[in-house]
N, CA and C atoms as an extended XYZ file, in Angstrom:
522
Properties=species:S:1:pos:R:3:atomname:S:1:resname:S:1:resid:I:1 pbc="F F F"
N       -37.429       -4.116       43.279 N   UNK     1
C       -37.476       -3.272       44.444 CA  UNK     1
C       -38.158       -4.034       45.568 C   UNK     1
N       -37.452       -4.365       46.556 N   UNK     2
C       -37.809       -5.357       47.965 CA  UNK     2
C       -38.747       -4.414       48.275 C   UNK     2
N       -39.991       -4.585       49.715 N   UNK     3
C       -40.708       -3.601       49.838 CA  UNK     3
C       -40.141       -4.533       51.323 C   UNK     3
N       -40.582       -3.517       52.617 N   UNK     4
C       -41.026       -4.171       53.511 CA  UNK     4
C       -41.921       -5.413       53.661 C   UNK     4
N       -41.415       -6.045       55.253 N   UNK     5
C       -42.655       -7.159       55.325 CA  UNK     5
C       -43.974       -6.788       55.700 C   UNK     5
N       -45.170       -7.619       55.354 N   UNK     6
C       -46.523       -7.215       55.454 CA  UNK     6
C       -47.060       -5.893       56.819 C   UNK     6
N       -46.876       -6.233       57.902 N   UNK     7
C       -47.155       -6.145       59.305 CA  UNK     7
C       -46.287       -4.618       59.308 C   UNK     7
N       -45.082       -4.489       58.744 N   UNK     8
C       -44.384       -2.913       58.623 CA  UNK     8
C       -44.852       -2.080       57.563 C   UNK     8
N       -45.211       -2.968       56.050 N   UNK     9
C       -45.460       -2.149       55.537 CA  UNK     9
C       -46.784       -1.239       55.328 C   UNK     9
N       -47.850       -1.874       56.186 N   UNK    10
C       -48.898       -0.971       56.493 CA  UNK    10
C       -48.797        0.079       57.587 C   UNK    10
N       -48.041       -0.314       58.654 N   UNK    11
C       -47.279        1.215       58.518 CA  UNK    11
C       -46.607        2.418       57.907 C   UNK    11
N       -45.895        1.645       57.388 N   UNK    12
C       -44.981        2.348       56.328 CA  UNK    12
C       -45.773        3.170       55.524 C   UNK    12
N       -46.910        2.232       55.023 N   UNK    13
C       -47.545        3.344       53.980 CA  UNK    13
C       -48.561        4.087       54.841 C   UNK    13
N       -48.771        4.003       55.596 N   UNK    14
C       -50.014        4.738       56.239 CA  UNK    14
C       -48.887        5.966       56.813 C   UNK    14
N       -47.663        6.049       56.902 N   UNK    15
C       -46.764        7.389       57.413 CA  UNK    15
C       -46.820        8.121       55.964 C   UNK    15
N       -46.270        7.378       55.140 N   UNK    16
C       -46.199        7.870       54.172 CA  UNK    16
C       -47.289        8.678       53.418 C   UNK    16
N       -48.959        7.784       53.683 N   UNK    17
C       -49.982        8.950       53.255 CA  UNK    17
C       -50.065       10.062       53.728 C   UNK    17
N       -49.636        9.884       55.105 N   UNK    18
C       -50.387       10.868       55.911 CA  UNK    18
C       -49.072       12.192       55.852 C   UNK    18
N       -47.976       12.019       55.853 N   UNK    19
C       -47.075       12.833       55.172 CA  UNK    19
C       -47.145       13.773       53.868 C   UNK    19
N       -47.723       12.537       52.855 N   UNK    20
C       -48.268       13.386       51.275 CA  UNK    20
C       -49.666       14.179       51.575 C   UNK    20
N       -50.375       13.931       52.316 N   UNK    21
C       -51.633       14.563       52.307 CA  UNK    21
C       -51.639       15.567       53.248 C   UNK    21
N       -50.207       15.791       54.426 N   UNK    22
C       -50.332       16.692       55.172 CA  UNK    22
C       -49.678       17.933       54.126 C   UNK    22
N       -49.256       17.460       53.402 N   UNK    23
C       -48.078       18.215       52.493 CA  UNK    23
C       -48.942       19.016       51.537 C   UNK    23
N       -49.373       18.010       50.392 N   UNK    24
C       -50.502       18.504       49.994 CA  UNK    24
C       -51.780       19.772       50.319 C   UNK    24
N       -52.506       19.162       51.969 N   UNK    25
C       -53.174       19.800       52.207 CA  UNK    25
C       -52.487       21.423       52.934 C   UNK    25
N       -51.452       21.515       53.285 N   UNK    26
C       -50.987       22.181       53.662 CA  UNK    26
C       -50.986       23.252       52.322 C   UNK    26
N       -50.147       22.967       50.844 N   UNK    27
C       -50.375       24.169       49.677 CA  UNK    27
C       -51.353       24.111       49.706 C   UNK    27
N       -52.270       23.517       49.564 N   UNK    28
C       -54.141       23.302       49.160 CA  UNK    28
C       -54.563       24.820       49.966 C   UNK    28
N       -54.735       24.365       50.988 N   UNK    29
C       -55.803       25.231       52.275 CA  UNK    29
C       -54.769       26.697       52.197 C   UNK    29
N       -53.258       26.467       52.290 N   UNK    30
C       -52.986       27.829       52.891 CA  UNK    30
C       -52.979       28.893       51.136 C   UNK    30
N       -52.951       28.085       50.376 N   UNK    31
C       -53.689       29.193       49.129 CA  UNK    31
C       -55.394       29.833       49.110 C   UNK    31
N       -56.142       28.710       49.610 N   UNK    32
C       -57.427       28.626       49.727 CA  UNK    32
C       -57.621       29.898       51.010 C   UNK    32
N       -56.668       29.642       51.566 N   UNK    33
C       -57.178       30.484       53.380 CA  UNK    33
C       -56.791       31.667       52.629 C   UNK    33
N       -55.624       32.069       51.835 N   UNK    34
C       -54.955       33.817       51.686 CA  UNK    34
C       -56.096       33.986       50.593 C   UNK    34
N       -57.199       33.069       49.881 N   UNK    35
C       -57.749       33.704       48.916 CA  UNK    35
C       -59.108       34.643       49.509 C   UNK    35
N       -59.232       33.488       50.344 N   UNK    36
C       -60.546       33.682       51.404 CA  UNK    36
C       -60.713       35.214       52.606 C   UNK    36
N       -59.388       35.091       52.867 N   UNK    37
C       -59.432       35.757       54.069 CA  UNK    37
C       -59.571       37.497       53.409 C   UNK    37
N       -60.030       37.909       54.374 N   UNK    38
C       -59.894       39.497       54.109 CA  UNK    38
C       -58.993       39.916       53.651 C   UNK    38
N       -59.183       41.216       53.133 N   UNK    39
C       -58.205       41.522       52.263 CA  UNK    39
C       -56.921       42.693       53.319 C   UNK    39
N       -55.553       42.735       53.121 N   UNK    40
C       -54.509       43.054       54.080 CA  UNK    40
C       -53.489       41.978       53.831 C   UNK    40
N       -52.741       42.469       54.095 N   UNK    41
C       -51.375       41.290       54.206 CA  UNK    41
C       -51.305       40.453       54.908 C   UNK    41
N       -51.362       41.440       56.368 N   UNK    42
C       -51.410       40.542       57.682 CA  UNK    42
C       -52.450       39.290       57.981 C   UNK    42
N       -53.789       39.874       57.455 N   UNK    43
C       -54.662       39.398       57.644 CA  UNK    43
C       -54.777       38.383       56.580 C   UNK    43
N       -54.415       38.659       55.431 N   UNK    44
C       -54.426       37.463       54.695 CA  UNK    44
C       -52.833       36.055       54.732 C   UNK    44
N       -52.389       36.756       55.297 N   UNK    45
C       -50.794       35.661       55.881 CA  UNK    45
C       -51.883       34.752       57.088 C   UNK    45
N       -52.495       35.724       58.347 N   UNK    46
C       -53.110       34.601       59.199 CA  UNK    46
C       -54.306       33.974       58.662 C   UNK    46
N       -55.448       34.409       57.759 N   UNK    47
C       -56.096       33.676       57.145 CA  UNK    47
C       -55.418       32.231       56.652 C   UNK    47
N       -54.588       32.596       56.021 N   UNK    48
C       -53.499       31.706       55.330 CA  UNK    48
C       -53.530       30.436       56.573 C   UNK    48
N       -52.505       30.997       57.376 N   UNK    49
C       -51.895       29.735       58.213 CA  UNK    49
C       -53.085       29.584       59.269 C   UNK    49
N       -54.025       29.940       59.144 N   UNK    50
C       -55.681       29.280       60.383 CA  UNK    50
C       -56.317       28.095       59.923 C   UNK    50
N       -56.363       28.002       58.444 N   UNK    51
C       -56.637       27.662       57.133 CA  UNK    51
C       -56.012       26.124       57.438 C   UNK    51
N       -54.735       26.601       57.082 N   UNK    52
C       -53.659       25.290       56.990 CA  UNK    52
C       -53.740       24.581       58.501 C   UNK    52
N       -53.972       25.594       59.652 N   UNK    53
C       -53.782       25.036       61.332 CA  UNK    53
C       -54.724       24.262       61.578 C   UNK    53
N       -56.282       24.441       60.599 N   UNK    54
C       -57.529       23.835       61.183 CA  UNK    54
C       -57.320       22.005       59.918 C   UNK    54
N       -57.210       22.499       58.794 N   UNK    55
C       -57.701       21.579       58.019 CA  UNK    55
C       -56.459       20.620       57.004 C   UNK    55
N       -55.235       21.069       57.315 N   UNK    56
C       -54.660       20.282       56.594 CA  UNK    56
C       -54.206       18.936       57.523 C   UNK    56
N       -54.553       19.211       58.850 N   UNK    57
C       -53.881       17.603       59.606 CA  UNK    57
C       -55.418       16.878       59.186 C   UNK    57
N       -56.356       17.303       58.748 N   UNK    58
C       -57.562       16.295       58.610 CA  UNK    58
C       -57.368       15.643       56.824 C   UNK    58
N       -56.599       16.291       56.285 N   UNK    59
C       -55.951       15.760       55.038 CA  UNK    59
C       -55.412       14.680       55.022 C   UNK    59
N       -54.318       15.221       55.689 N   UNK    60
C       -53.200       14.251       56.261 CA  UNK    60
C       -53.870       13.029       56.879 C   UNK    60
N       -55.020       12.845       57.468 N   UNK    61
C       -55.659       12.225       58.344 CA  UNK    61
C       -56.243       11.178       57.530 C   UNK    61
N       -56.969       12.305       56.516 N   UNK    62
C       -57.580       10.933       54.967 CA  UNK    62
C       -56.961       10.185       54.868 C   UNK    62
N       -56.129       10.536       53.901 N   UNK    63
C       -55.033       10.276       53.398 CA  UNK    63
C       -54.382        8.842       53.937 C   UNK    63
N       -54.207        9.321       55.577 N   UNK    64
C       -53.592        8.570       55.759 CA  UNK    64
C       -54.165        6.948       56.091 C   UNK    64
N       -56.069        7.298       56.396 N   UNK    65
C       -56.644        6.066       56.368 CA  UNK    65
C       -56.648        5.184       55.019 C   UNK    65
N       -56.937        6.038       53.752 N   UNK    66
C       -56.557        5.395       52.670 CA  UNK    66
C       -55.361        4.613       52.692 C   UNK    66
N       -54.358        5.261       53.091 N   UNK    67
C       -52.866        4.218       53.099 CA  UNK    67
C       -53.110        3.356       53.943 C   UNK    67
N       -53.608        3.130       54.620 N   UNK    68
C       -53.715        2.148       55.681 CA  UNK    68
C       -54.640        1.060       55.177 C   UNK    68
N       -55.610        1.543       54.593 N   UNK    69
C       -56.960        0.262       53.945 CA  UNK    69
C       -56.119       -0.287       53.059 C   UNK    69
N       -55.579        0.465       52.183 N   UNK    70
C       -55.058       -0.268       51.197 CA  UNK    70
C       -54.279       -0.863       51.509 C   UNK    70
N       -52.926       -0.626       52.425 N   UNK    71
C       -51.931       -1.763       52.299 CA  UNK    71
C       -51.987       -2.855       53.260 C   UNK    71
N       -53.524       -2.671       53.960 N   UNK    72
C       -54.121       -4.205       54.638 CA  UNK    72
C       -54.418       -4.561       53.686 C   UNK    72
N       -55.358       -4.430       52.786 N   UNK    73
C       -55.996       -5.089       51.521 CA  UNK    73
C       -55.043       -6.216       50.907 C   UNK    73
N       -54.224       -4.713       50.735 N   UNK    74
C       -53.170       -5.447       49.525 CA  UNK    74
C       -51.976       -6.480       50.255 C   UNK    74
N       -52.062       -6.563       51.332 N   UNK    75
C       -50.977       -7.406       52.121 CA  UNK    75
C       -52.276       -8.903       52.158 C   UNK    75
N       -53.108       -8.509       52.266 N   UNK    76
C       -54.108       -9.591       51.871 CA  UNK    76
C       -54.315      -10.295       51.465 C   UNK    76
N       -54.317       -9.813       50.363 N   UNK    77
C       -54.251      -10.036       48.690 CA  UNK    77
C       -52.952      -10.980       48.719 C   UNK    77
N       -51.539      -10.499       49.016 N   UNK    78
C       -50.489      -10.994       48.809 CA  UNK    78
C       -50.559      -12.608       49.282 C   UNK    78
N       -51.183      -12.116       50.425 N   UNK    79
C       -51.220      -13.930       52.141 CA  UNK    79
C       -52.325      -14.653       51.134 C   UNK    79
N       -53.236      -14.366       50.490 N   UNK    80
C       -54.080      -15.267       49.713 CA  UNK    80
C       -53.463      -15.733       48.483 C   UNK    80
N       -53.457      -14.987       47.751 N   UNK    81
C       -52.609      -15.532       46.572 CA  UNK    81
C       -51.295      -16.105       46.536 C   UNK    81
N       -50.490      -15.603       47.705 N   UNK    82
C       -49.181      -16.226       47.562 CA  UNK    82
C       -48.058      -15.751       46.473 C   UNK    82
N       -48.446      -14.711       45.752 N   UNK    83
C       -47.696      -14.032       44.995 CA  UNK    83
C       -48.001      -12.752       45.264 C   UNK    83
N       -47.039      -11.453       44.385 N   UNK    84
C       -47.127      -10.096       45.214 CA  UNK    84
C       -46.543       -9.316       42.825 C   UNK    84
N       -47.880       -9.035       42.361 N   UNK    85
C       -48.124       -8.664       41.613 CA  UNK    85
C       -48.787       -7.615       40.868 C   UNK    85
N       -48.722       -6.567       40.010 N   UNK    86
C       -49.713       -5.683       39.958 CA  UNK    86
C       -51.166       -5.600       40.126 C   UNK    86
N       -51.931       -6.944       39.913 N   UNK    87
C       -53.313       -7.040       39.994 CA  UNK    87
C       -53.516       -6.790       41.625 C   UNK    87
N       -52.775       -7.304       42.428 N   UNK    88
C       -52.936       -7.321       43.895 CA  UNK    88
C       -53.343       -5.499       43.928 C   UNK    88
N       -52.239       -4.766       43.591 N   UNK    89
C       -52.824       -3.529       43.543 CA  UNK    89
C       -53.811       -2.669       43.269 C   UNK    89
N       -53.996       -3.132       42.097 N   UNK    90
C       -55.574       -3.250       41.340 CA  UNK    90
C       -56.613       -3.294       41.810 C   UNK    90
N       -56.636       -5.021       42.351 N   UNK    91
C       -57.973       -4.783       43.000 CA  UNK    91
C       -57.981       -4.041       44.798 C   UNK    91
N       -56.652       -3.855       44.966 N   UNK    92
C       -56.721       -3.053       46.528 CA  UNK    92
C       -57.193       -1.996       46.350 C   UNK    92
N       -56.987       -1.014       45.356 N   UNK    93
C       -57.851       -0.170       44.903 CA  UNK    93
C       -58.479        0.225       44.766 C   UNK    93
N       -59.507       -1.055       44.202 N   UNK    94
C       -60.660       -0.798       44.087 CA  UNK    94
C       -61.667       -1.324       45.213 C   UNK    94
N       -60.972       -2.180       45.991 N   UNK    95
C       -61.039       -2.693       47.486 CA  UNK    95
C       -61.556       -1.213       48.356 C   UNK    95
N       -60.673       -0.508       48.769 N   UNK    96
C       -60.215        0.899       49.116 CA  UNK    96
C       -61.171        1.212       48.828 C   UNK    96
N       -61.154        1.898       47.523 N   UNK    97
C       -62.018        2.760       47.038 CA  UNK    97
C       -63.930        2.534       47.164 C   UNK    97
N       -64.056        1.323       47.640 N   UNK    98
C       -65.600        0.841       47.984 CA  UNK    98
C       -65.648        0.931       48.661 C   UNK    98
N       -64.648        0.313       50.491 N   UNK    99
C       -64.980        0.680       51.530 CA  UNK    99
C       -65.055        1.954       51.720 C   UNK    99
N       -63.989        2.692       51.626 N   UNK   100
C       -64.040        4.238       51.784 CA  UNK   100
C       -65.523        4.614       51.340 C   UNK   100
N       -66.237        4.316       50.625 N   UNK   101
C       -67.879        5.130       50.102 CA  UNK   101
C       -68.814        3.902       50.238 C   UNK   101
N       -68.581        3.682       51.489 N   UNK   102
C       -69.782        2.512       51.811 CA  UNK   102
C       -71.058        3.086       52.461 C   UNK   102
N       -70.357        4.450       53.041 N   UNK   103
C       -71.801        4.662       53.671 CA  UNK   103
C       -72.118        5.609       53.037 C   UNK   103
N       -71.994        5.987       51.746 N   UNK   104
C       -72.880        6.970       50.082 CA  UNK   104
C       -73.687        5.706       49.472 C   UNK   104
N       -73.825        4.334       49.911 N   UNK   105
C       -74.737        3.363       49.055 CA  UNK   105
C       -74.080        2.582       48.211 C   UNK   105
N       -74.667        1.571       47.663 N   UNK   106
C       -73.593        1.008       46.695 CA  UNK   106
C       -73.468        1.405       45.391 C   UNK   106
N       -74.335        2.118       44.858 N   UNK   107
C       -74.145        2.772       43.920 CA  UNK   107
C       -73.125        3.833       43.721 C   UNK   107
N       -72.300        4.296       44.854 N   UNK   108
C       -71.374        5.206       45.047 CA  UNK   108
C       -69.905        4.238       45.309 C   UNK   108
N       -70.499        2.960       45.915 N   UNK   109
C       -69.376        2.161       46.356 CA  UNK   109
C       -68.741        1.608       45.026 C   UNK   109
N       -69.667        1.535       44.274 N   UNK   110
C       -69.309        0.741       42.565 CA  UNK   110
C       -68.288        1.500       42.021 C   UNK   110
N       -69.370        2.911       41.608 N   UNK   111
C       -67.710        4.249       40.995 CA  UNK   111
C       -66.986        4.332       41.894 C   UNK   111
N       -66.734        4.301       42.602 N   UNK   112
C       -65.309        4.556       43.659 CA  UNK   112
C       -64.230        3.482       43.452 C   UNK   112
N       -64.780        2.232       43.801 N   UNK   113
C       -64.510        0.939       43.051 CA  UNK   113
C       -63.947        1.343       41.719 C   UNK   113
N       -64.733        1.226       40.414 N   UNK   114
C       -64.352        1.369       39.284 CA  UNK   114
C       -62.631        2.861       39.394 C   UNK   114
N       -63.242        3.858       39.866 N   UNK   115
C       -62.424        5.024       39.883 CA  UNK   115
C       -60.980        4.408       40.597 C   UNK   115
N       -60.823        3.904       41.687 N   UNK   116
C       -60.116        3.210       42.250 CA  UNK   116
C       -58.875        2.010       41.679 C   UNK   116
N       -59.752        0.969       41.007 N   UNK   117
C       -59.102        0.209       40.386 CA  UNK   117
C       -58.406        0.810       38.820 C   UNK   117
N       -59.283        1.903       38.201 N   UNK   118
C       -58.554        2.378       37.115 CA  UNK   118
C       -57.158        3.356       37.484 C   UNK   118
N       -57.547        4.021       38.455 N   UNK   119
C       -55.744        4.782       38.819 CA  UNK   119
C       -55.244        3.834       39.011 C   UNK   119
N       -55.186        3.164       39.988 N   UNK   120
C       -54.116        1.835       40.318 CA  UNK   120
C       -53.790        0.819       38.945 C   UNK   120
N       -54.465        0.717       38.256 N   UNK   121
C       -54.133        0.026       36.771 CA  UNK   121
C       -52.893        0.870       36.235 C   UNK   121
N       -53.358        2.243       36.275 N   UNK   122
C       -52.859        3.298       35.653 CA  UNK   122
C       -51.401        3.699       36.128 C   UNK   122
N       -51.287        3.415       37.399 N   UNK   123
C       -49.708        3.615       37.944 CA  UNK   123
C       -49.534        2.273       37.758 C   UNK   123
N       -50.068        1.328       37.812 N   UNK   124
C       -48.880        0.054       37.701 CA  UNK   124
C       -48.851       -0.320       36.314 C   UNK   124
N       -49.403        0.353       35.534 N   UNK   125
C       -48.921        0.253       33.739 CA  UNK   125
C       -47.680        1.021       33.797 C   UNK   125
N       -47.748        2.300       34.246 N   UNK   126
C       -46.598        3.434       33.997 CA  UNK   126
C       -45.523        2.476       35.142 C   UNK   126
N       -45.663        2.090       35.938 N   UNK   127
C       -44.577        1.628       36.434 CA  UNK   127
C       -43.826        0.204       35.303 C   UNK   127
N       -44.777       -0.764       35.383 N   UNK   128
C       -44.456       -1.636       34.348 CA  UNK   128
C       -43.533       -0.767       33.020 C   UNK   128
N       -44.080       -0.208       32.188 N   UNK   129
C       -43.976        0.404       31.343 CA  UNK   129
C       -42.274        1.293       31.366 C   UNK   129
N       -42.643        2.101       32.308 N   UNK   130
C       -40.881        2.434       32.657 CA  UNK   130
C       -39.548        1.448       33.028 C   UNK   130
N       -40.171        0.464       33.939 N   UNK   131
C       -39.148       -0.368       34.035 CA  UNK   131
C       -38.772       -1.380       32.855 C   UNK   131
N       -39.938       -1.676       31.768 N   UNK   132
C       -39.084       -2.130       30.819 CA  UNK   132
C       -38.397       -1.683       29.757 C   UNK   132
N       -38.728        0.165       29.550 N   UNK   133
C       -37.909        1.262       28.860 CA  UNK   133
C       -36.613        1.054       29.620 C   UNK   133
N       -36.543        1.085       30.849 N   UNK   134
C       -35.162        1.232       31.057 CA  UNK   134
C       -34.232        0.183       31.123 C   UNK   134
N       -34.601       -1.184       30.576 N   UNK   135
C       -34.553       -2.184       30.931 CA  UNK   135
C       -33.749       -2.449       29.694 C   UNK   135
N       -34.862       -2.036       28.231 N   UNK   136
C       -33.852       -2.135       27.236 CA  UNK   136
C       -32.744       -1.295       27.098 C   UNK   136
N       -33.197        0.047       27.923 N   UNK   137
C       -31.631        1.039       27.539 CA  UNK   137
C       -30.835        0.118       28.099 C   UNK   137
N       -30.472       -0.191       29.082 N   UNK   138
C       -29.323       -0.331       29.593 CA  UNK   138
C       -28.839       -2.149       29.149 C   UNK   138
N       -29.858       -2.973       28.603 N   UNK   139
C       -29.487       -3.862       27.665 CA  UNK   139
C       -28.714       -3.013       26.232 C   UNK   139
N       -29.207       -2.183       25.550 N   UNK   140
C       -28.678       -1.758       24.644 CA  UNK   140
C       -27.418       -1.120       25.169 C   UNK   140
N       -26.921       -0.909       25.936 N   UNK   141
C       -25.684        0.277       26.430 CA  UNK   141
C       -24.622       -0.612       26.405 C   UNK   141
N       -25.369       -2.071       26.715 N   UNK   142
C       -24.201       -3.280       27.331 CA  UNK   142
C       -23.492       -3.750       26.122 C   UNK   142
N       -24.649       -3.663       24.733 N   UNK   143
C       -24.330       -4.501       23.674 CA  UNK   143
C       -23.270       -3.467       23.079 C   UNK   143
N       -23.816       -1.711       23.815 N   UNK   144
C       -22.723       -0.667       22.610 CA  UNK   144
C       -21.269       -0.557       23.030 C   UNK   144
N       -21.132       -2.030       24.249 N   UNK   145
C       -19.798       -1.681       24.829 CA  UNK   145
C       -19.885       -1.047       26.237 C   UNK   145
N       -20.900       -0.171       26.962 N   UNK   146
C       -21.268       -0.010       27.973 CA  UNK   146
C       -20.597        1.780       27.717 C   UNK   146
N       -19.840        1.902       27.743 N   UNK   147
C       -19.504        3.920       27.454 CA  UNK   147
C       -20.820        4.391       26.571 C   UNK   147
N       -21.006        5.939       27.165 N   UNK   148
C       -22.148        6.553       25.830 CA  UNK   148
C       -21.169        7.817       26.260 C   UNK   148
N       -20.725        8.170       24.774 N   UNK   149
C       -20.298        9.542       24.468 CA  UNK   149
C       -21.198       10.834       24.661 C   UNK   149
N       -21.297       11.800       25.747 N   UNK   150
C       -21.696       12.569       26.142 CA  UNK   150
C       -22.055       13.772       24.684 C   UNK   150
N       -21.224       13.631       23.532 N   UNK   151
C       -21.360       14.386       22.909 CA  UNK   151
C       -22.139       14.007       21.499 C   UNK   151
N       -22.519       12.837       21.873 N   UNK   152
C       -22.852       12.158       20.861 CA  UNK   152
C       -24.753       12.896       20.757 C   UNK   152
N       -25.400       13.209       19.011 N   UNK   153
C       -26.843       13.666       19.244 CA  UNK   153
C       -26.853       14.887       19.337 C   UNK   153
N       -25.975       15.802       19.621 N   UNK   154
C       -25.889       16.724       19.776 CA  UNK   154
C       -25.762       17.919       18.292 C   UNK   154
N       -26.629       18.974       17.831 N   UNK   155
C       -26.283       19.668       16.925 CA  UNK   155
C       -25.421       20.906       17.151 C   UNK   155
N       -25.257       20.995       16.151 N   UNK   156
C       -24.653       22.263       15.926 CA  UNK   156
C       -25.094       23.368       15.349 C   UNK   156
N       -25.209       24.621       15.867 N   UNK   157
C       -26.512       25.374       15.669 CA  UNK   157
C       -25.652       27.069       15.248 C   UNK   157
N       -25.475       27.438       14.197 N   UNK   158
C       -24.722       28.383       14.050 CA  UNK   158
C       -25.739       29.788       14.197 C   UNK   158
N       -25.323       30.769       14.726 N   UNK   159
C       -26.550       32.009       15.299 CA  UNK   159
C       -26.017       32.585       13.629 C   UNK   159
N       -27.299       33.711       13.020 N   UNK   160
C       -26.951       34.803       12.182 CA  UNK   160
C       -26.104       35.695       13.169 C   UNK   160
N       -25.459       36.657       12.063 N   UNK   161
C       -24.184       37.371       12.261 CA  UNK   161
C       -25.092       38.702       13.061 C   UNK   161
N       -26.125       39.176       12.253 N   UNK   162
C       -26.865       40.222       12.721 CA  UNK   162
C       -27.500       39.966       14.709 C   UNK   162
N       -27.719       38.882       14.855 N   UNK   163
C       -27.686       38.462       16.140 CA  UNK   163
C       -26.878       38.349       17.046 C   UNK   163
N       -25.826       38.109       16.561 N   UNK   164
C       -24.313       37.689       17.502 CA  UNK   164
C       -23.788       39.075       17.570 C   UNK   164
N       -24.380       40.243       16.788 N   UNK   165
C       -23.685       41.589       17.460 CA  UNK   165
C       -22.530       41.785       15.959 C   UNK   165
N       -21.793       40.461       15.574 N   UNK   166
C       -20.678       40.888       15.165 CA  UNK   166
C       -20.444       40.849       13.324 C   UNK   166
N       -20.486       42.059       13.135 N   UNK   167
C       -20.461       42.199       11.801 CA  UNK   167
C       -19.301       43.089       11.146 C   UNK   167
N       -18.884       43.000        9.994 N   UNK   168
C       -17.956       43.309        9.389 CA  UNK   168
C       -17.525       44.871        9.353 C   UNK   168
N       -18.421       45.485        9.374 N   UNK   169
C       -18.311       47.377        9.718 CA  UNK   169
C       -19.589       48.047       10.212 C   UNK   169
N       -19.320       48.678       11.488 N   UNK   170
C       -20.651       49.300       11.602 CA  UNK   170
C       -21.826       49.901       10.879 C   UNK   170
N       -23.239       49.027       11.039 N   UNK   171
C       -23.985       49.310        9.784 CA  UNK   171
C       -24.413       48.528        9.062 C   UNK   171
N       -23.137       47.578        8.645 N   UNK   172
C       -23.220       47.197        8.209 CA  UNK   172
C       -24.072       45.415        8.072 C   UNK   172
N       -25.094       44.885        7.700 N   UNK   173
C       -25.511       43.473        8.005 CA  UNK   173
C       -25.363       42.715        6.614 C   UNK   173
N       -24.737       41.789        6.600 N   UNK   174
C       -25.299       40.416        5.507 CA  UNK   174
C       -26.259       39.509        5.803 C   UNK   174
């Protein structure tokens, strides 16, 4: 999967956070606002959307600085090393995740760090991980000839008679 070049794709991802986190914060707050708000319909529909009007563009806003640290980091990462690999992610992560809590001390900057670099491990295992599941299916599909019979795996599941309604004389069950 090509990604954009460096200089676009920290745009790219910084639209993209700020999209998931407006999205996000948007179910977040406008459940939070109808739980909060007085009780009424009306009043809890505008609780609702005051909720979502005040605080989900500051979501979106996180969000979207996170996307932005990181894919300087990690475009960084790429211009230094000269290769463009899961560790790059890794440690952008955990890159991210320290600046973001620099001013909680470094003792806050460390777990954030640690917290940071373990999700990002964690999606680029599951990514790794899927792409070489699918990697052998479709090696195996090639070797079965490339067709897979739609009906193939499939059981056959016969219902009792007393279930299906249909029995031999009213009354009557086997």
């Amino acid at each position: 999967m090509d990604r954009e070049p460096c200089p676009w794709r920290i745009v790219d991802d910084c639209g993209g956070a700020f999209a998931l986190g407006a999205i996000g914060g948007t179910l977040f707050h406008s459940i939070k606002g109808f739980r909060h708000a007085p009780s009424g319909q009306y009043r809890r529909l505008i609780g609702s959307l005051n909720a979502v009007k005040q605080r989900a563009p500051r979501v979106g806003a996180s969000f979207s600085a996170w996307g932005a640290i990181f894919s300087t980091i990690d475009c960084g990462f790429v211009y230094m090393r000269k290769k463009e690999d899961p560790w790059n992610s890794i440690m952008s992560g955990a890159l991210t995740g320290a600046i973001l809590q620099a001013r909680q001390g470094p003792s806050a900057m460390l777990g954030s760090a640690v917290i940071g670099g373990f999700i990002l491990a964690m999606i680029e295992g599951t990514g790794i991980l899927i792409n070489r599941y699918s990697q052998m299916l479709m090696a195996q599909q090639a070797q079965d000839g490339g067709e897979m019979d739609p009906d193939q795996g499939k059981a056959e599941i016969k219902m009792p008679q007393f279930l299906t309604g249909q029995s031999s004389s009213p009354g009557q069950y086997s």
